[in-house]
C-alpha positions in Angstrom: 21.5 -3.5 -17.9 22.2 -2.7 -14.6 22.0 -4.6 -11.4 22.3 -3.5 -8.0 22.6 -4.2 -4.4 21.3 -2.7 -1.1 22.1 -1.9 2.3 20.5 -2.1 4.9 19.8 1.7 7.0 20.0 2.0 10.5 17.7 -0.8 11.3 19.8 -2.8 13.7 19.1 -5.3 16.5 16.6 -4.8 18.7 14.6 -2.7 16.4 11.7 -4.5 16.5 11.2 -4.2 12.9 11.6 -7.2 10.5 11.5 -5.2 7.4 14.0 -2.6 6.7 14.7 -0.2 4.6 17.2 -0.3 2.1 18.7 3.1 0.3 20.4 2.8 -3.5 22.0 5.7 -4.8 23.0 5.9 -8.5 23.9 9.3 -9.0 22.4 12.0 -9.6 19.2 9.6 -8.3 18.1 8.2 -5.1 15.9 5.8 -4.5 14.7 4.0 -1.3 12.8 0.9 -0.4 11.3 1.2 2.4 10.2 -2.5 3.5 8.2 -0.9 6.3 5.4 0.0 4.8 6.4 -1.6 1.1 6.9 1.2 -0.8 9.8 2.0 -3.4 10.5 5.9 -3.4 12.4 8.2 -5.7 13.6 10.1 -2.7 15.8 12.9 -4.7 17.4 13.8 -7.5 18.8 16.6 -9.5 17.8 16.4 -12.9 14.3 16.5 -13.1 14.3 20.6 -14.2 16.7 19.3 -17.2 16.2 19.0 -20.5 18.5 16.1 -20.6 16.4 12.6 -20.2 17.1 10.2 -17.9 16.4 6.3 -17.9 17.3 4.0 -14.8 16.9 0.9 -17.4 16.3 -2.3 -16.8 17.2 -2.0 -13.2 16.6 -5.2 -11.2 14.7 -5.3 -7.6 13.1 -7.4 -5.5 12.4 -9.5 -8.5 10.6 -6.1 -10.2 11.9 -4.6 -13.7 11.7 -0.7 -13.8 12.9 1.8 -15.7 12.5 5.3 -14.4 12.4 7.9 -16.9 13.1 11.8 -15.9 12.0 13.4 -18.8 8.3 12.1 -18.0 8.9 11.5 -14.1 7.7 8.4 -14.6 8.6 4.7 -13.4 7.5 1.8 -15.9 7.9 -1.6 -14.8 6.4 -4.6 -16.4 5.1 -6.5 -12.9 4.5 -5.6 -9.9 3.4 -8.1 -6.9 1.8 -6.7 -4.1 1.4 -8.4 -1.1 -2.0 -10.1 -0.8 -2.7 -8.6 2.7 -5.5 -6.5 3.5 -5.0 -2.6 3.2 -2.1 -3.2 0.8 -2.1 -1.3 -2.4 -1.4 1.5 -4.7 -1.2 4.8 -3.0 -1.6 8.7 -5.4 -0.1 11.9 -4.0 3.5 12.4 -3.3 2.9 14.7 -0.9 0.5 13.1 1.2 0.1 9.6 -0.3 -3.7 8.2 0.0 -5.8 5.5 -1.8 -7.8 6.9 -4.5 -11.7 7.2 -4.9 -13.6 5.0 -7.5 -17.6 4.9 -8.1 -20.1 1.9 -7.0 -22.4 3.2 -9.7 -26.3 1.8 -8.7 -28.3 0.7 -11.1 -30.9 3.4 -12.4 -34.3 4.5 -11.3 -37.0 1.8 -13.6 -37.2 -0.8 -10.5 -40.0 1.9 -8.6 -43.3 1.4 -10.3 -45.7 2.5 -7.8 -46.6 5.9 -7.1 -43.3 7.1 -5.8 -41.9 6.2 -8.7 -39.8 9.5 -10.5 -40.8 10.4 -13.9 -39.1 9.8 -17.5 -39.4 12.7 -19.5 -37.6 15.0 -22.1 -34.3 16.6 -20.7 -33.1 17.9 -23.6 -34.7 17.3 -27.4 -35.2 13.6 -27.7 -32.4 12.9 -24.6 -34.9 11.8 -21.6 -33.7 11.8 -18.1 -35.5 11.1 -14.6 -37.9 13.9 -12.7 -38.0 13.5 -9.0 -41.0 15.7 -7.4 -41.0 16.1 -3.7 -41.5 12.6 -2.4 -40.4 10.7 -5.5 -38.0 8.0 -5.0 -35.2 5.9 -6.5 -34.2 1.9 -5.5 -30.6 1.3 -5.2 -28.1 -1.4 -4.8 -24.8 -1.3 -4.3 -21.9 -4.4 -4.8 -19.2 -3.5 -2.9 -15.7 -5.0 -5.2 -12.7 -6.2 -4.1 -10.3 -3.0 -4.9 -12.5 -1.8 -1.5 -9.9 0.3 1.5 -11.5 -1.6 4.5 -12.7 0.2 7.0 -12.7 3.7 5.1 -15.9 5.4 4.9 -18.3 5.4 1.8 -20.1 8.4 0.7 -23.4 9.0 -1.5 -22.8 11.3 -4.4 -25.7 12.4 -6.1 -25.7 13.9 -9.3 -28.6 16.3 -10.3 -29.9 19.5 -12.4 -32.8 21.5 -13.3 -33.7 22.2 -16.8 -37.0 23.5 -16.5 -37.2 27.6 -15.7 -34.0 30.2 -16.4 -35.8 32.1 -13.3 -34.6 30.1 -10.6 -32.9 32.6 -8.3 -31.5 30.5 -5.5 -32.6 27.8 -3.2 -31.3 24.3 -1.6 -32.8 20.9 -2.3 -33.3 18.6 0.5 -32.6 14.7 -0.2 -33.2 11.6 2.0 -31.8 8.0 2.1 -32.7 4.8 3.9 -30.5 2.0 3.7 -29.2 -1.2 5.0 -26.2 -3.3 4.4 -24.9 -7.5 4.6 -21.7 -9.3 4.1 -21.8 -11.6 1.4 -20.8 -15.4 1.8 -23.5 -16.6 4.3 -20.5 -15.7 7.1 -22.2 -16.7 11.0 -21.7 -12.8 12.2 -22.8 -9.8 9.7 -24.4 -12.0 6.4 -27.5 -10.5 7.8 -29.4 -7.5 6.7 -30.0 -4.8 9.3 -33.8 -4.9 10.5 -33.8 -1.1 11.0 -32.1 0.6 7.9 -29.8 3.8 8.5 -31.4 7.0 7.7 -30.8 10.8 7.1 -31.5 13.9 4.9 -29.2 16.2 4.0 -28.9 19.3 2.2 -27.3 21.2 -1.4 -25.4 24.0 -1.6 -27.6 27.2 -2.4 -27.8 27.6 -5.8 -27.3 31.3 -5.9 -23.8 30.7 -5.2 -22.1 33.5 -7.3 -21.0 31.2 -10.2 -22.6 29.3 -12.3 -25.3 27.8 -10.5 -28.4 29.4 -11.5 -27.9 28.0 -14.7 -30.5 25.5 -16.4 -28.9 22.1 -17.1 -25.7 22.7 -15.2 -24.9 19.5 -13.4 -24.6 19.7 -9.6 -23.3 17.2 -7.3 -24.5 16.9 -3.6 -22.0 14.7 -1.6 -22.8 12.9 2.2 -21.0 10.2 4.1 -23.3 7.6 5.3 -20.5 5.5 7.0 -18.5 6.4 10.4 -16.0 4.6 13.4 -19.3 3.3 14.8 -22.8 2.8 13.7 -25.5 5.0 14.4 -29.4 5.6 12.7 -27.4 7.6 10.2 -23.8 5.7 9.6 -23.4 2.3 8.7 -20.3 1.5 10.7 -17.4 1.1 8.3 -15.6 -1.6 9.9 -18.5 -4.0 8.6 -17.8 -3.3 5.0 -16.0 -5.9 2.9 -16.3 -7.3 -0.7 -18.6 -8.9 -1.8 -21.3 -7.0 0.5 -24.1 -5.1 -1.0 -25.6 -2.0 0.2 -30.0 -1.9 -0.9 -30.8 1.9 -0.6 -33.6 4.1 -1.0 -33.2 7.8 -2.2 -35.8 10.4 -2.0 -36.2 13.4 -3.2 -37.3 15.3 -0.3 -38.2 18.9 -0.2 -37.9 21.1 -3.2 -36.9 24.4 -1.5 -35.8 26.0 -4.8 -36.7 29.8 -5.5 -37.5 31.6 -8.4 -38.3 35.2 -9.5 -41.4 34.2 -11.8 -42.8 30.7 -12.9 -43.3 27.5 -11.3 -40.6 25.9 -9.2 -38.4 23.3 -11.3 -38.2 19.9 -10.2 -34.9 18.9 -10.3 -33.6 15.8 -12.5 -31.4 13.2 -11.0 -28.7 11.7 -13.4 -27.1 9.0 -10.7 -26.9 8.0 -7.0 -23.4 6.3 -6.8 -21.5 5.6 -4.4 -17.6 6.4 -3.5 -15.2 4.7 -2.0 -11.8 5.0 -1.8 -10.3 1.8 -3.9 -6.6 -0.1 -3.1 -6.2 0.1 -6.8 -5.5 -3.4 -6.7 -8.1 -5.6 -9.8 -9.0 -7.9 -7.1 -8.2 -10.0 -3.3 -6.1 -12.9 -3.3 -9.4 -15.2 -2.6 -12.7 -14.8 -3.7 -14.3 -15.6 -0.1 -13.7 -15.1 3.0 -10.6 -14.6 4.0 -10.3 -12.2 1.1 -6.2 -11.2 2.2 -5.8 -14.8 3.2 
């Protein structure tokens, strides 16, 4: 076992900062907590290219058992606390560390029975998937869950293909949504559902695009952001979003602008409307209501 104590680094007084950062360095390995922005770092080391493992074992922090093993670059621990406040969480990229993205998958496309509605039909031998003609619609909602980044954007991601002619030679597909949003909880500002929803459409690549494309059942995935800094009649504004809220959305299938050198012109299938968003990594909030980080 090995316990060890830190130093403080040149945070003295009159810093304004309340939370320092403390350096340890057990050769060959340096490692820094940096109580600014609460992260722990492997700052540098020189054994990572070597075939000789390495095991910082059983090391004793801030109340947190690690071990950090070199061979795997790879730092176990058996709990971590976080602190409960909002944007807290668990960051991926070394090089320029960001939350993550997760799916708020919408249910699928049986709630539209009237003559929008999209069409269930074979996809591939007895696997059936949903048509959408021109003008065919889907009706979506969206829970937004606790592991939610507030106030970073969300973005519709729409997964799609065409199975129906190998003469397709190019094209774009043009989709719309329509959707409004509400905090959960019966809160006095924001429980209430927009009376005029967001709306947009927007665009896929061309299919000719040199690759792959052109080819039948090759899943494609169109991508918007329907959130920004402020709202407009396209963006929800993403300061509003919290857990617990719920999005109600309505996707159409626009314009089918699809070309082909012989045939009909395929309608396209949609496999799912979800959501992104990036996610704290974090199961859950401290409370389950309002304050959420409280």
């Amino acid at each position: 076992m090995l316990l060890f104590m830190a130093t403080q680094q040149g945070m003295g007084a009159g810093s304004g900062v309340t939370k320092p950062r403390y350096k340890f360095v057990i050769n060959p390995i340096t490692v820094q907590l940096d109580r600014v922005v609460n992260k722990l770092e492997i700052l540098e080391t020189d054994f990572l290219d070597k075939a000789v493992p390495f095991v910082l074992s059983n090391a004793i922090l801030e109340d947190v058992l690690f071990q950090y093993d070199s061979v795997n670059d790879r730092l176990k621990v058996a709990n971590i606390v976080i602190d409960k406040a909002s944007g807290n969480g668990i960051y991926v990229d070394r090089d320029v560390p960001t939350f993550g993205f997760a799916d708020l998958l919408g249910d699928q496309f049986t709630r539209n029975t009237g003559a929008t509605k999209p069409t269930l039909t074979s996809y591939n031998g007895v696997i059936n998937a949903w048509k959408f003609a021109a003008g065919k619609e889907a009706y979506l909602s969206y829970h937004i869950g606790h592991d939610y980044v507030p106030s970073t954007d969300v973005h519709l991601h729409i997964h799609w293909s065409q199975k129906d002619s190998a003469l397709v030679t190019g094209g774009t597909l043009v989709f719309k949504y329509t959707a409004i949003y509400a905090k959960g909880h019966n809160q006095v500002s924001g429980s209430t559902f927009e009376a005029t929803p967001i709306t947009a459409t927007f665009s896929t690549i061309d299919l000719n695009d040199g690759a792959s494309g052109l080819n039948i059942r090759q899943q494609h995935i169109t991508e918007v952001t329907i959130s920004g800094a402020s709202a407009t009649s396209a963006l929800f504004d993403r300061d509003n979003f919290e857990p617990d809220g719920v999005i109600e959305l309505t996707f159409e299938m626009d314009v089918n602008n699809l070309t082909v050198s012989g045939g009909g012109v395929p309608d396209p299938f949609i496999h799912f409307v979800d959501i992104h968003y990036q996610t704290t990594g974090i199961i859950g909030t401290k409370a389950l209501k309002p304050d959420f980080y409280a």
